[in-house]
C-alpha positions in Angstrom: 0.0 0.0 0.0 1.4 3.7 -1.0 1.0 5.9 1.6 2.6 9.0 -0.2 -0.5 10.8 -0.4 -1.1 11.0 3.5 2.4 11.7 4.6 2.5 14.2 1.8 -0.6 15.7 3.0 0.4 15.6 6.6 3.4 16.9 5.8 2.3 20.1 3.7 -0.5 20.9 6.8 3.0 20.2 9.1 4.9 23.2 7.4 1.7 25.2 7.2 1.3 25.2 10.8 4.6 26.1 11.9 5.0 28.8 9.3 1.5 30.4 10.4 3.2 30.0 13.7 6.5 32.1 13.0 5.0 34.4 11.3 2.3 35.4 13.8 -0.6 34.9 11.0 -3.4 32.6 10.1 -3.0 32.3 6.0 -6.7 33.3 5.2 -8.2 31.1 2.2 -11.1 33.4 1.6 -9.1 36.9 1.3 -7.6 38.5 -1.7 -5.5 41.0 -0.7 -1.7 41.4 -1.2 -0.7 39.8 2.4 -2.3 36.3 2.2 -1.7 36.1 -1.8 2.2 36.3 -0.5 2.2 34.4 2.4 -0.1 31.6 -0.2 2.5 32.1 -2.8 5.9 32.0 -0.5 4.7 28.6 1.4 3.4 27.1 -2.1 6.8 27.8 -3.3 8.8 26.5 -0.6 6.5 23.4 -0.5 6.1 23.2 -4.2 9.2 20.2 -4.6 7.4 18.1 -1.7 3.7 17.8 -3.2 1.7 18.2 -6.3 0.1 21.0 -7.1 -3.4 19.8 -6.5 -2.3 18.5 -3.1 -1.2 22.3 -2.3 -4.0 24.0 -3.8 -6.0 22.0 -1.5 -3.9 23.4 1.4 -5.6 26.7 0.8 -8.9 25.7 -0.7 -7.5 26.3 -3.9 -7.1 24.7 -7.0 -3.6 24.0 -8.9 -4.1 26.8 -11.5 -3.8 28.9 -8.6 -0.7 27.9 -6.9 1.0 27.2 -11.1 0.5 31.0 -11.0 2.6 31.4 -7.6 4.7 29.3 -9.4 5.4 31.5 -12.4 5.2 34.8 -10.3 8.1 33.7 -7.9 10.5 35.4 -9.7 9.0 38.6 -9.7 8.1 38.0 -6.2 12.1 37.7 -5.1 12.7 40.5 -7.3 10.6 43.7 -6.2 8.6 42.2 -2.9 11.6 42.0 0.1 8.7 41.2 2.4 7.8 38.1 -0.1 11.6 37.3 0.3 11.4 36.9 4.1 8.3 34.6 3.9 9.6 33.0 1.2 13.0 32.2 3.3 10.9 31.8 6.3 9.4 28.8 4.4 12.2 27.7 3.1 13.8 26.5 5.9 10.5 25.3 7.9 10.3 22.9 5.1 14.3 22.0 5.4 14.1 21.4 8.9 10.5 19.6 8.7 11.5 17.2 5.9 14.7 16.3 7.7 13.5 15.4 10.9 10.4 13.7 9.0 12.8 11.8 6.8 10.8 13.4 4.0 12.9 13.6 0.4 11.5 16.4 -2.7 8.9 14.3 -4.7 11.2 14.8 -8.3 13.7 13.3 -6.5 11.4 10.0 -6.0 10.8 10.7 -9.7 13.0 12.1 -12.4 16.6 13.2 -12.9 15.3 15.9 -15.3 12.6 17.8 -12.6 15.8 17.8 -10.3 17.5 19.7 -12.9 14.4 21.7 -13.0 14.4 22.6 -9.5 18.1 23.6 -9.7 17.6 26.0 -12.0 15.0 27.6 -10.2 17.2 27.9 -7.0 20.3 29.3 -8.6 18.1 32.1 -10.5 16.4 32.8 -7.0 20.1 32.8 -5.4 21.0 35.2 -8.8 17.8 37.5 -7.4 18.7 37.5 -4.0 22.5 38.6 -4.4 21.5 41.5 -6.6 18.8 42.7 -3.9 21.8 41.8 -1.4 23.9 44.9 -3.6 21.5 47.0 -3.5 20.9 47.4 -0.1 24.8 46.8 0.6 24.9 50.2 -1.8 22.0 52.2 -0.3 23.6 51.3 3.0 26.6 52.4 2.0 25.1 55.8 0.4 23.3 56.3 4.1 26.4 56.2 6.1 28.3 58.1 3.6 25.4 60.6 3.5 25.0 60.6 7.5 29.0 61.2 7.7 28.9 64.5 6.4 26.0 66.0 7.4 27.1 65.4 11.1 
């Protein structure tokens, strides 16, 4: 008997929990604005490599054309929303920790070499994103202090 579908179920509801838990905030199914679409996108994203996209949809009473769009948005997301970032890292590393001490592996690597790839390239551009936002505020920083230094 397969029991992928509970433990991935269990698992998704698992992260869900604790990141509604860090982040102080009940992810609200039924709302449109700006905060739950990013805190929907940012765990769907995180989560996306563990379960299908039905099985996430259904995590927020959604269906997978919805979280396919969080999908395709998450670059834009890392590039111009730093508060989608946090979540987004936030995530990340609730579902690191979670599928490490649930023994839980990504489903393409159950699957296929090729969505492994996949997933890699995806990272690396969201690393690509990050370190760019990472030099711009390193340089507005920078521009602040030099600013503050004389004016004082």
């Amino acid at each position: 008997m397969d029991n992928s579908n509970d433990i991935d179920v269990a698992f998704i509801n698992k992260v869900k929990d604790e990141f509604e838990l860090r982040i102080g905030h009940r992810i609200d199914s039924n709302k449109r604005d700006y905060a739950n679409v990013e805190r929907r996108a940012s765990l769907s994203n995180a989560v996306r490599p563990y379960s299908t996209l039905k099985k996430i949809g259904e995590m927020f009473d959604r269906d997978h054309a919805s979280i396919v769009h969080y999908i395709k948005e998450h670059d834009s997301y890392v590039r111009f929303y730093p508060s989608y970032v946090k979540l987004f890292s936030e995530a990340t590393q609730i579902v690191n920790d979670l599928s490490r001490d649930m023994g839980i592996v990504p489903r393409t690597a159950r699957f296929s070499k090729i969505d492994l790839h996949e997933q890699l390239a995806v990272i690396e551009k969201t690393v690509v994103e990050l370190r760019k936002m990472h030099q711009n505020i390193e340089k507005q920083i920078s521009k602040e202090v030099g600013y503050a230094r004389y004016t004082s």
